[in-house]
N, C-alpha and C positions, 0 to 999 in steps of 0.2 A: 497225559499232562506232564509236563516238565516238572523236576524239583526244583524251587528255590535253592541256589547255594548258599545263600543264607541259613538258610534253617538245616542244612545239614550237621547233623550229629554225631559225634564220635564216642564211645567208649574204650579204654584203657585197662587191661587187667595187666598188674604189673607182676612178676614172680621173683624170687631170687633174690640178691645181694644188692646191696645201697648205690652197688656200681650200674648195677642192671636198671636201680631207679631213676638214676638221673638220667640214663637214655631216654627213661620214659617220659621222665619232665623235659628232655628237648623235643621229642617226639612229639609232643601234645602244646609243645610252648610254639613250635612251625605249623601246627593244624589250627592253635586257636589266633597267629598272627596273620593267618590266611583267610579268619572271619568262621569257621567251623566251631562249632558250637561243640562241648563237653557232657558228656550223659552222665552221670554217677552209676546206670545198672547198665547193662547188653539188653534187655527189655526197652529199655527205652532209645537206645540209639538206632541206625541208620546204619552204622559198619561199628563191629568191635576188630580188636586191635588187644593180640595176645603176646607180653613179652618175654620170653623161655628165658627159663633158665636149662644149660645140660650140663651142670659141673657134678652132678653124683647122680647114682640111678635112682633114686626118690625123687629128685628135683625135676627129672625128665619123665618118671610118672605123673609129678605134679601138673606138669606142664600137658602133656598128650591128656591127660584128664580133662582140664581145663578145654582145653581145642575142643574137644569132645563134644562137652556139654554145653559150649555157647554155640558149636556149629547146630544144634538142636532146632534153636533159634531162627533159623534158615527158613525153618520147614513148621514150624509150629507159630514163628513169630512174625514178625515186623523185617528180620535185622535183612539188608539187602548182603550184606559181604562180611566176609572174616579175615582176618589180615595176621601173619602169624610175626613176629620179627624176634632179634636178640640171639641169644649163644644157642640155641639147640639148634635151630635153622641156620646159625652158619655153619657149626659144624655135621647137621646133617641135612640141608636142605633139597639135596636129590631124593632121598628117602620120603623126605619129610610128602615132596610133590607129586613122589608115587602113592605114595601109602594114604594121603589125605584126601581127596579129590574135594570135599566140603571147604577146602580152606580154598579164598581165593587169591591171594599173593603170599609167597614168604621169601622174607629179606631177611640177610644177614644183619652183620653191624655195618653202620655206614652214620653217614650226619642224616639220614631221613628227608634228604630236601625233596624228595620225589614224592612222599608220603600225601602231602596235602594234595596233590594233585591225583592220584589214587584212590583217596577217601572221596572224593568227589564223583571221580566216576565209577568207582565200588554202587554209590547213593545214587547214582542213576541211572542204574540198571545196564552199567556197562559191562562188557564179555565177561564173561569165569575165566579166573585164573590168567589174570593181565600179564604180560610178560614182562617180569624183571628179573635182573639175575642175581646172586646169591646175593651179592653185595647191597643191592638194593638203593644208590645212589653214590656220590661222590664218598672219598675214603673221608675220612675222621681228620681234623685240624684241629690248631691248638685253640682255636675260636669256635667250636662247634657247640661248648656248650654256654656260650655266652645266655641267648635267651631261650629262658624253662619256663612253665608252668609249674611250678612248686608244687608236689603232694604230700607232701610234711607237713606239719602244725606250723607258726607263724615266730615260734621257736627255735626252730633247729631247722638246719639245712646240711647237706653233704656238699661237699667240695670236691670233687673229683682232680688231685695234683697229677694223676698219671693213669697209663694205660698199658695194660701185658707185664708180661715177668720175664726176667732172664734167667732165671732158676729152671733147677730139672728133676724139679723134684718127682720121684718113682710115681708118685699117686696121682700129682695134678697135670689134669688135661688145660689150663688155663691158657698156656701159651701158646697149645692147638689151635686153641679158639680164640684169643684175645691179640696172639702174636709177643713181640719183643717190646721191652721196657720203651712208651714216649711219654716226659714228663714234658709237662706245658710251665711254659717261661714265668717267674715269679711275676713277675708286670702282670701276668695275662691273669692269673690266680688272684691279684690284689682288686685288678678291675673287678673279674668278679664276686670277692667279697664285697665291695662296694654295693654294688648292685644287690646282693642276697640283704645286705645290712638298710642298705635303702628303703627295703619292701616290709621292715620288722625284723628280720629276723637277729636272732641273738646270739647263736652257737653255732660256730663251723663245724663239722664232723669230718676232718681231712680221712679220705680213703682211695686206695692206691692199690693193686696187689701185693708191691713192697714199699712203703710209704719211707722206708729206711734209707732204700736206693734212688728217692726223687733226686732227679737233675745229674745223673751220674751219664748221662748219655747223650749231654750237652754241656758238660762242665769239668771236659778233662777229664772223667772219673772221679770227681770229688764229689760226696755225697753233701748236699744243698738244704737238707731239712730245715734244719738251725735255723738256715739264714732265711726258708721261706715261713718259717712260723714270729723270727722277730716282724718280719716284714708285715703277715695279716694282722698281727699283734696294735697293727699303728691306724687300723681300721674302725674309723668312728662307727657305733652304734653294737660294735662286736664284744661281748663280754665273756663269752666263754670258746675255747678252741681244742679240741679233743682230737687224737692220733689215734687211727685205727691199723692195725696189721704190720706190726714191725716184725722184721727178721731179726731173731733170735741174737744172733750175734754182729751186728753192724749197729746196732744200738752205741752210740758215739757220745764221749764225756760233752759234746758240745751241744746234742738233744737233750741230753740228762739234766745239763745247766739252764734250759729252757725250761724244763717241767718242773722243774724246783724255781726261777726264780722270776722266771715272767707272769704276770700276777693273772694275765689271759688264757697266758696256755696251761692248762688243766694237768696235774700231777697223775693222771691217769695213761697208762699206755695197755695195748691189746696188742699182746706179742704171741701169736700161737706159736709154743711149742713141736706140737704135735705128739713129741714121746720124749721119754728121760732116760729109756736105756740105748745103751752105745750101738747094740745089736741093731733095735730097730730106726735108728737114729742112720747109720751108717746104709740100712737096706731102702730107705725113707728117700735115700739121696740130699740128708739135710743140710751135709758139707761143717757138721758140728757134731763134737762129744758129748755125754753126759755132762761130765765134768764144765765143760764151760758152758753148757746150758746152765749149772747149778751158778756158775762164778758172774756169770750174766743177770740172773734173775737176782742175785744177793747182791750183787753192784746197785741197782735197781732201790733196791731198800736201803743201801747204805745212803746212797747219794743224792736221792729225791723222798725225805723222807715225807710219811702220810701218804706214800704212791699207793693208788687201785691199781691194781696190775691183774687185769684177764686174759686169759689164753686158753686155747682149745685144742683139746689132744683126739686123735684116731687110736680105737682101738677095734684089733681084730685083724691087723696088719697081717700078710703071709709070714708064717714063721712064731708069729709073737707066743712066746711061753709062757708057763706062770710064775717062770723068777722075774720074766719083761713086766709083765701085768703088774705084781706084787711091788716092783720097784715105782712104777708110777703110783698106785695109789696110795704107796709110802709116799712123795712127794705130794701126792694131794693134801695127806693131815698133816704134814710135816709144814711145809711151806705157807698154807693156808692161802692159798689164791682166794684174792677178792671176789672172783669173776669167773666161772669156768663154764666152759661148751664140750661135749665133748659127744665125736661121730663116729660110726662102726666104720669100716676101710670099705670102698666099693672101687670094685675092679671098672677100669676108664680105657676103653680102646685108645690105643696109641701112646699110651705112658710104659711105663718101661714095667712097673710091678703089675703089671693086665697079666701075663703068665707063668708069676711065677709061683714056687708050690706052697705048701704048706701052708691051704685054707684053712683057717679057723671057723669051728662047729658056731653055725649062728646062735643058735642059745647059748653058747659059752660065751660070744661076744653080748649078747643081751645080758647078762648076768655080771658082767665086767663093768660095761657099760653104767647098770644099776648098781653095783656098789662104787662106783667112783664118784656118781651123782649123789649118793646117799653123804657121801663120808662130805662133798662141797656143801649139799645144803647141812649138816650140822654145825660146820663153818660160819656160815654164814647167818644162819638163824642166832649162833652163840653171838656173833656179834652185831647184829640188831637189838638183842637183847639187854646187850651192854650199851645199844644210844639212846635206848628210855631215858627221857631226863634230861638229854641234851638237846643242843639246837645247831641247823644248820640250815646253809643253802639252797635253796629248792628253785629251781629252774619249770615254772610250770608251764604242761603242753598241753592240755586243753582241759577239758568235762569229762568224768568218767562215763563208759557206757552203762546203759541197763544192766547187764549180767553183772557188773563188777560194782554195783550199786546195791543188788538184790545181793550178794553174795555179802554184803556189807553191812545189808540193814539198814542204806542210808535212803532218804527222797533226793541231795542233790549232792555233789561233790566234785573234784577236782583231781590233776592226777600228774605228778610231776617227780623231776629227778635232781640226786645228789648229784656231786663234782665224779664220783666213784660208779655212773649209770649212764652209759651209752644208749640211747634210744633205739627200741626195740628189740632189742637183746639183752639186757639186762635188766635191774631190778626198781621197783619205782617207790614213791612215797603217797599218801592218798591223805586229800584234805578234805573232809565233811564241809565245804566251804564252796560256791563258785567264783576262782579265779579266772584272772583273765588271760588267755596264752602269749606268750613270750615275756610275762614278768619273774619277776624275782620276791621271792618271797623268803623270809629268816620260817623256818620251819621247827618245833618246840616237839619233839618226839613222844610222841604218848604210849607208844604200843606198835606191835607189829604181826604182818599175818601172812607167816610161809617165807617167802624172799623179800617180802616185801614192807614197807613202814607205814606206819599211820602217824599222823601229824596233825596239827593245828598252827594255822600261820602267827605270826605275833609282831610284823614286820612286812610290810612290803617296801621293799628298798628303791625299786623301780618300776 
């Protein structure tokens, strides 16, 4: 008996970066504009649909894991097909269609318009392994990701200003696999906030590879930030607009004057560093000094004052000593970063530091690693400590879960973030209360537990 196309179902396991996400949300916003219906588990779908991440070798075990265990499914469940897409499969999708024989399509990055027609006959028991090629449909325009199906809270949404890097830097395979810098036209960026703001939501999360170099590669070379953050800025229903991934030093007096003075865009910026000494700076291929990393990051504080500024450092770089080492976790207490991440170095075929020598002993990097994190969370806890008592802003994103309820002692609560907390990478605030997601609420600090704030509302503003 035939399937219904109606009733066919899809599942989405998304992996990776906020950039990886919104592939997802166009991927699934062209499946459910096609009538395909959305599974929350791989148990319950018709075809799942995995989107790699392959920017470090964990994220590519993450990923072949993942494959793994929903291809299981196959043969234990329900599921008629598995669908692989995103950065691992482009940049190894010959491998990926030797080595897998369970998966039945994998596509690169592409706009996905093939997709929906796929998932259909994946769900009706059409041939293994459909023929498409890496790309997996038409390339990527500056309209692709017009319509998503949103998998964010009703909160926050990511804004995707641009696509690849022009950078070369030693460690990142990004522009292997993503290609060269394309920013999409302010107009096209404004439509789309429109639309995100339309649907609820409150918080743009602009993110880019280099959010610093948006529009440099259709405007002359002049970098365009400014002018695209006053522009979403003028976006009814938008309250909050957050910059993710600037490069270190193209941080421009004309960004700086944005995040101090436009009351939308958030005094927050996410600059990864990477590292502080010159040595591994220079072998990084960062195209910057210590020295103006430090005069960069102290401009920062001079001129946007109350800035959260988070960045994230690699350690275990080939080469890195322990005068390198020592110097960064000197700026760790010294500087007192709001916001820190910080990754051991993984070697990435086709970047330039894949061979070069002087590995660092993995437990020496584990050991780095955890005193760098030790010396941010003191940081950080000392001043949670010091907002007992006070009151702020709280941007809330939905209902705590179970575990974070039990671990709380509470029966129901709420779970949201300051001006200085990037969604899902940084630190949140917890209300004993159920709010409702995408409001705003004046938040009265009572206490704090780990990275994180405990709060009672006294205000909801919106």
């Amino acid at each position: 008996m035939s399937l219904d196309t109606d009733a066919v179902k899809v599942c989405l396991v998304s992996l990776g970066c906020p950039k990886n996400l919104v592939d997802s949300e166009v991927l699934l916003g062209a499946a459910a504009e096609d009538g395909i219906l959305v599974a929350r588990d791989p148990e319950d779908a018709d075809v799942a649909i995995v989107n790699t991440c392959g920017f470090i070798d964990s994220a590519k075990e993450e990923s072949i894991q993942t494959i793994l265990e929903i291809a299981r499914l196959k043969t234990e469940g329900n599921l008629k097909g598995l669908v692989v897409v995103g950065c691992l499969s482009q940049r190894y999708g010959d491998e990926l269609r030797r080595d897998l024989p369970e998966v039945d399509a994998i596509l690169g990055l592409s706009d996905y318009s093939k997709v929906p027609a796929l998932i259909k006959h994946l769900a009706k028991g059409g041939d293994a392994r459909f023929v498409m090629d890496t790309r997996g449909g038409k390339p990527k325009t500056k309209d692709s990701d017009r319509r998503r199906l949103l998998l964010t809270p009703r909160s926050y949404a990511y804004l995707r200003i641009g696509e690849g890097c022009d950078h070369s830097c030693s460690f990142c395979a990004i522009p292997l696999i993503r290609g060269k810098q394309r920013s999409k036209p302010i107009e096209v960026l404004v439509e789309e906030a429109q639309g995100l703001a339309a649907g609820g939501v409150r918080e743009l999360v602009l993110v880019a590879e280099d959010s610093t170099a948006y529009g440099m590669d259709w405007a002359d070379n002049k970098r365009m930030l400014a002018p695209l953050l006053e522009a979403l800025s003028q976006v009814a229903g938008i309250e909050w607009i957050r910059v993710l991934y600037a490069y270190p030093h193209t941080v421009r007096p004309a960004v700086t004057e944005q995040l101090r003075e436009n009351p939308k865009v958030l005094p927050y910026l996410d600059i990864p560093i990477q590292h502080i000494s010159s040595p591994m700076l220079r072998a990084m291929k960062r195209g910057v000094s210590s020295s103006q990393v430090r005069r960069v990051l102290d401009r920062l504080r001079e001129e946007v004052p109350g800035i959260a500024i988070r960045t994230t450092f690699i350690v275990g770089f080939p080469g890195e000593t322990h005068e390198d080492f020592e110097e960064l976790l000197q700026l760790t207490k010294d500087f007192r970063f709001e916001r820190l991440g910080v990754f051991p170095f993984s070697r990435e075929e086709g970047t330039s530091s894949y061979a070069m020598p002087g590995e660092v002993d993995p437990s020496l990097v584990e050991e780095r690693i955890a005193a760098i994190m030790e010396a941010s969370r003191a940081v950080i806890e000392e001043r949670n400590r010091g907002l007992v008592g006070s009151r702020t802003r709280v941007l809330i994103d939905g209902a705590l879960d179970e575990e974070r309820l039990a671990r709380l002692g509470w029966t129901e609560g709420s779970v949201g973030r300051t001006y200085a907390d990037a969604p899902e990478i940084d630190c949140e605030v917890y209300f004993p209360d159920s709010l409702a997601s995408g409001t705003f609420v004046e938040g009265e600090i009572v206490g704090s537990s780990g990275y994180d704030l405990l709060a009672r509302p006294r205000l909801e503003t919106t």
